[in-house]
C-alpha positions in Angstrom: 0.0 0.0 0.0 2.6 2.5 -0.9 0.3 5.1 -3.2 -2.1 6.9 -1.2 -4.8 9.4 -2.1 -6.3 11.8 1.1 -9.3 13.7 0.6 -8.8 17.0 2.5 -6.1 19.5 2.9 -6.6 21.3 6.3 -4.5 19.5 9.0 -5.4 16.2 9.2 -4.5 15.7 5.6 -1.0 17.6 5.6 -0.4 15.8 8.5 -0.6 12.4 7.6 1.2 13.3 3.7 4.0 14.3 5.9 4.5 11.4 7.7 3.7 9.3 4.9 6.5 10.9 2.2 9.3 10.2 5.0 8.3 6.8 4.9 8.9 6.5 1.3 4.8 6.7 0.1 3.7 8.3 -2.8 0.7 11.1 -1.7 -1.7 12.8 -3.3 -4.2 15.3 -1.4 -7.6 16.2 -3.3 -9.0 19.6 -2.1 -12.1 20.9 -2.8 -11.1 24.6 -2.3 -9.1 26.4 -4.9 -6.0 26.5 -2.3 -5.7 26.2 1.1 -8.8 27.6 3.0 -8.6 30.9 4.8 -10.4 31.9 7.8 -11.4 29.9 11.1 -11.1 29.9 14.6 -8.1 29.6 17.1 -7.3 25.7 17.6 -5.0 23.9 20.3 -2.5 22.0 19.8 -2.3 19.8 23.2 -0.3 17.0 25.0 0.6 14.3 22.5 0.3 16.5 19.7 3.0 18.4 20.8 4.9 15.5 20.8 4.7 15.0 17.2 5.2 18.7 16.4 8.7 18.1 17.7 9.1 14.7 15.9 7.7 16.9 12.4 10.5 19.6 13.4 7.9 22.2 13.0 8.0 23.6 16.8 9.3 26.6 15.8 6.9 27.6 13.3 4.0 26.7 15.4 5.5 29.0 18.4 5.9 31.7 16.0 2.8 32.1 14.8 0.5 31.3 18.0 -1.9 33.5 19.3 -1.0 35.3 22.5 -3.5 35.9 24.8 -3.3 37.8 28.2 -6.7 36.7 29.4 -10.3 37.5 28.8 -13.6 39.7 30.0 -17.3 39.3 30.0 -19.4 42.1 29.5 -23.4 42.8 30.2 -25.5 43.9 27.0 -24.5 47.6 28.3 -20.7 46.5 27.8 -19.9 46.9 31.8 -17.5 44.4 32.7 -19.3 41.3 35.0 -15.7 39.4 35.1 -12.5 39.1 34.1 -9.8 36.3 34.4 -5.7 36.4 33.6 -5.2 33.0 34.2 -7.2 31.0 31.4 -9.0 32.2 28.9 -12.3 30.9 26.6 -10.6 29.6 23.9 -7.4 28.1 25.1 -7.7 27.5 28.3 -5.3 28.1 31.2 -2.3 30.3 29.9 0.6 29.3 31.7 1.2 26.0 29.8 3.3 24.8 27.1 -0.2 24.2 24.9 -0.1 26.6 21.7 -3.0 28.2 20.7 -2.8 28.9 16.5 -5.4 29.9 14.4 -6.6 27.3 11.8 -5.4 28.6 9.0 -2.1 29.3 10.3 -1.3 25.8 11.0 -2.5 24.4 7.6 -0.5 27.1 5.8 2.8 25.4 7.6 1.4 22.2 6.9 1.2 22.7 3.3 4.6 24.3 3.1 5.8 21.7 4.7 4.7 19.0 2.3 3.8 20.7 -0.8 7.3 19.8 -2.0 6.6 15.8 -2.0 2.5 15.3 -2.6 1.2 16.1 -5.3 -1.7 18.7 -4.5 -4.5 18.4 -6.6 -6.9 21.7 -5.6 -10.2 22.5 -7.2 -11.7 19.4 -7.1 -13.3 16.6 -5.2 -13.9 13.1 -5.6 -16.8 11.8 -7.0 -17.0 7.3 -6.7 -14.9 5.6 -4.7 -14.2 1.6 -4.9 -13.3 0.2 -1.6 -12.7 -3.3 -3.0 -10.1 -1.7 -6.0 -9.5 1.1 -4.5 -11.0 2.5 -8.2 -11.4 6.5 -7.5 -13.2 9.1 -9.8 -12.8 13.0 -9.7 -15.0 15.7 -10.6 -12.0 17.0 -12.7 -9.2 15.1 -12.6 -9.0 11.5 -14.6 -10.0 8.5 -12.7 -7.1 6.8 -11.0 -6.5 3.9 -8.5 -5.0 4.1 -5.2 -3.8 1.4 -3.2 -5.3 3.1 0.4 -7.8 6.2 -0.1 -7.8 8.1 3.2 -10.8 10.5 4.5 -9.5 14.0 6.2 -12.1 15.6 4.7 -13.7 16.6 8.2 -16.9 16.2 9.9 -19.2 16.2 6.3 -16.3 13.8 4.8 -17.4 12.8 1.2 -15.3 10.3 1.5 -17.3 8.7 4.3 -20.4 9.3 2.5 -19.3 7.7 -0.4 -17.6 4.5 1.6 -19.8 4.2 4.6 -23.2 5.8 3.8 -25.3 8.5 5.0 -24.0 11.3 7.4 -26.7 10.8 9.6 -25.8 7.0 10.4 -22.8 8.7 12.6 -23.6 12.1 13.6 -24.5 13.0 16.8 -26.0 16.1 16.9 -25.1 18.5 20.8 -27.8 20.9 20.3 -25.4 24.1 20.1 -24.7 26.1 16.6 -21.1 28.3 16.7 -20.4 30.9 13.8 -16.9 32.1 13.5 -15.6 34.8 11.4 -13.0 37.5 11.0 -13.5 41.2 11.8 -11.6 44.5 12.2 -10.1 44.3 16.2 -12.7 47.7 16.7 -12.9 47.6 20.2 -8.8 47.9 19.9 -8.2 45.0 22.4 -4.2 43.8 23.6 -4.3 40.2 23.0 -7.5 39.9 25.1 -11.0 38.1 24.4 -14.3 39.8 25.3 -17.5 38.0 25.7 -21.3 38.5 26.4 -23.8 35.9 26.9 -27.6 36.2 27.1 -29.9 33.5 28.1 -29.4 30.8 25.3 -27.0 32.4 23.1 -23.5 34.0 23.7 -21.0 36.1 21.5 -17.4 37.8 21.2 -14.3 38.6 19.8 -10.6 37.9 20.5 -7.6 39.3 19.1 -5.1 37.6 16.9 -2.0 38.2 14.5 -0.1 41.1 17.0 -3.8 42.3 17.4 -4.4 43.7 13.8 -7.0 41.4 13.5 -9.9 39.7 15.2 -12.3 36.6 15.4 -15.6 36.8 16.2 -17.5 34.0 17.7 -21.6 33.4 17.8 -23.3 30.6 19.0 -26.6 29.2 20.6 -28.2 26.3 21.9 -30.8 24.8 19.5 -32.3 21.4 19.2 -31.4 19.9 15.0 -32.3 22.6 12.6 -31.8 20.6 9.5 -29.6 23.2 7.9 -27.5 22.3 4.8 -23.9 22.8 6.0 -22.8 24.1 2.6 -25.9 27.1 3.1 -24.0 30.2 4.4 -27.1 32.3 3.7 -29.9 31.1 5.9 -27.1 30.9 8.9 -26.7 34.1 8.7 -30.5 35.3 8.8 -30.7 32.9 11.8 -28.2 34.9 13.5 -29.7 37.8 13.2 -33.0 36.3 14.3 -31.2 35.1 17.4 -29.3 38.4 18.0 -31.8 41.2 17.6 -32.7 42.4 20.8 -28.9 42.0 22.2 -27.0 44.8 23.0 -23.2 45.7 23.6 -21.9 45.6 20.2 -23.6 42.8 18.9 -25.6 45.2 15.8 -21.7 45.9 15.0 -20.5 42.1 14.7 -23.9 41.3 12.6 -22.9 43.5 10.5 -19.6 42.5 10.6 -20.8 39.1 9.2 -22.7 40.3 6.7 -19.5 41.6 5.1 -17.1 38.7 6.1 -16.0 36.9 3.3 -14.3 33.5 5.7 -18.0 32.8 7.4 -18.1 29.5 9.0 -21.2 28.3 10.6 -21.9 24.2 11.8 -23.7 22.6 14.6 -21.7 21.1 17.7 -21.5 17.6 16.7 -19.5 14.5 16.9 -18.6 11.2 14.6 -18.9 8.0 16.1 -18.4 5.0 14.2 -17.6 1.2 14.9 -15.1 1.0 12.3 -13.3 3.8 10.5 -11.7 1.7 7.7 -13.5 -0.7 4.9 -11.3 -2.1 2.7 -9.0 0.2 1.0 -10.3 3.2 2.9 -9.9 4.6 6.1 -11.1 8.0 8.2 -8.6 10.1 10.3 -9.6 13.5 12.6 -13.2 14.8 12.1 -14.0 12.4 9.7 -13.8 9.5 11.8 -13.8 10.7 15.1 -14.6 14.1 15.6 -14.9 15.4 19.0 -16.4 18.7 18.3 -15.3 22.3 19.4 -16.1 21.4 22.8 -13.4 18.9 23.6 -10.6 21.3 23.0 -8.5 18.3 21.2 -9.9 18.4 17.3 -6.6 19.4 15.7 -4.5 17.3 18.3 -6.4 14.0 16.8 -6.0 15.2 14.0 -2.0 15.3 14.0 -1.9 12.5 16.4 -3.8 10.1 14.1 -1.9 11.4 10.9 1.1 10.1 12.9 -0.3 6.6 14.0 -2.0 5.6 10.9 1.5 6.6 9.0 3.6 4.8 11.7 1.0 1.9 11.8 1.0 1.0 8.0 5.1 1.9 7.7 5.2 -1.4 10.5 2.9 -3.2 8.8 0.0 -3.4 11.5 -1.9 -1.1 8.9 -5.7 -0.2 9.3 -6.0 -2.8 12.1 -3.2 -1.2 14.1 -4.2 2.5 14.0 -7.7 1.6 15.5 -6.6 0.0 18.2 -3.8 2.6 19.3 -6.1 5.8 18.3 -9.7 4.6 19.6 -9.5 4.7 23.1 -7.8 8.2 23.1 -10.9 9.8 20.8 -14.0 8.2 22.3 -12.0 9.3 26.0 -11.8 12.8 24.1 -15.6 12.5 22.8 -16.7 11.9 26.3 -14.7 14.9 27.3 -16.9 17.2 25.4 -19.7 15.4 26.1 -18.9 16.4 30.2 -17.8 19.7 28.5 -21.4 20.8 27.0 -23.0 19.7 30.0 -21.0 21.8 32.2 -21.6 24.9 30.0 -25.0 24.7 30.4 -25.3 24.7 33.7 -22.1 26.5 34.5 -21.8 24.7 38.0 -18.8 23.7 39.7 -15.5 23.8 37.8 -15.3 22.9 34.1 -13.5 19.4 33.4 -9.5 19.3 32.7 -8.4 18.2 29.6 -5.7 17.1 31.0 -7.2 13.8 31.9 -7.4 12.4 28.3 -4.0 14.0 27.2 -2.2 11.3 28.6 -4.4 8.5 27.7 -2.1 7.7 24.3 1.9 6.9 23.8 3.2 7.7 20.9 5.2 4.8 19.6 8.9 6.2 18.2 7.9 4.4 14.1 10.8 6.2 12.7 
């Protein structure tokens, strides 16, 4: 199984070409944006992860483009401040560790650059049929091809795992919360801080990033399944200013905001469970497979730790097989954590779950 197709060039993807090309594979990564896709939220790259950031020899990079933060404020609908805190923040947590906090795009930019070299990228497209027996595949664009393993990184709406496994709604799991994220101007000039207001069901805010010349805004609310297309970025919008009418501070300002962002991301909290993540010449890594949801904090770290152990797992020969058995207790421990998570944000009672717990709950094998 040495020529290897992966749907999906965000991290997962990257990741695993990476791993793969030092173990003498030939990669290919389809992608259905025209280039790498801008835009997103701040991610973590936690525990184990970190471990094969070092083993990548990308450490550096990833330190020198993470997002500072100095803490973070919330604010009543008159913008008073109710609380603030210097000691963890919303997004990544408490801020005297050696986690790093990077913004999505960031990571997949060093991901790319540090791959684009040795897989062939093939942007603009997407694949159409897929033959798990052959491993036969067929492109919107492209010329049919075959592959000896076709690999999903293609996230939590994977058409890989639609086209292998069967419908999306066999293995999603729906956590009755919405999130938008988007880029704006930093117009309430904050210093690597994050601001935040919540009201009733819904809550919104901004935080800093890039030496504060920019900023992300974040909107979300609790809702029951809405049945929304996830590739409509119109109606999400209207709902959000259904939702948001009445609030004050300077919610009007971040609607309108979103109306003129062009990197407008909106999904439901949800995670993948599935029994199996491989079927003959396929397999799923990161959302795809396993996805955790925003809530668990540890999306992008099984992301890069499953890019790792499915390379390392087929480079020993344990293939398909060995990568489930090493990866699936650490994401179903990590799907339970955000389970615990959403629960305690709910009710805001008591303190919020550590992380830390499921951090530790993998070692890495050394494979090279």
């Amino acid at each position: 199984m040495r020529n290897v197709l992966i749907s999906g060039a965000s991290i997962a993807g990257p990741a695993l070409a990476f791993w793969l090309n030092r173990y003498g594979y030939t990669t290919t990564i389809v992608e259905r944006a025209p280039g790498i896709r801008p835009g997103g939220q701040a991610v973590d790259v936690r525990g184990t992860a970190l471990t094969v950031i070092e083993r990548m020899g990308l450490m550096r990079e990833l330190r020198e483009a993470a997002v500072h933060m100095e803490g973070m404020s919330f604010v009543d609908g008159e913008g008073t401040e109710l609380f603030r805190d210097t000691q963890a923040t919303l997004t990544g947590g408490v801020i005297d560790n050696p986690d790093i906090e990077i913004l999505r795009d960031d990571l997949a930019d060093i991901l790319y650059e540090a791959t684009r070299g040795s897989t062939r990228y093939l942007f603009d497209d997407t694949i159409t049929s897929v033959d798990a027996g052959t491993g036969h595949v067929t492109f919107e664009k492209h010329a049919p091809e075959s592959f000896d393993l076709i690999v999903g990184a293609d996230g939590m709406h994977s058409t890989v795992r639609r086209l292998a496994f069967g419908p999306e709604q066999r293995y999603l799991h729906h956590l009755d919360t919405y999130l938008a994220v988007f880029s704006v101007p930093n117009f309430l000039d904050l210093d690597s801080w994050q601001t935040f207001h919540r009201h009733d069901d819904r809550m919104c805010g901004l935080y800093t990033v890039r030496g504060n010349r920019e900023a992300r805004a974040v909107m979300g609310f609790f809702s029951p399944p809405l049945g929304l297309d996830h590739r409509d970025t119109e109606t999400p919008r209207r709902l959000l200013e259904e939702r948001f009418a009445d609030d004050g501070w300077v919610v009007p300002r971040l609607l309108a905001e979103m109306r003129r962002s062009t990197d407008f991301h909106f999904d439901a909290m949800a995670q993948i469970r599935m029994d199996s993540w491989s079927t003959g010449r396929v397999t799923l890594i990161g959302d795809a497979g396993y996805c955790g949801s925003p809530l668990s904090g540890q999306g992008t770290s099984m992301a890069l730790v499953g890019a790792y152990v499915l390379a390392g797992e087929l480079a020993r020969g344990e293939g398909q097989a060995g990568y489930e058995k090493v990866m699936r207790p650490f994401s179903e421990a990590n799907q339970d954590f955000a389970l615990r998570m959403n629960v305690w944000q709910r009710n805001q009672e008591g303190a919020p779950p550590s992380v830390d717990e499921v951090s530790a709950l993998i070692t890495l094998k050394d494979y090279v």
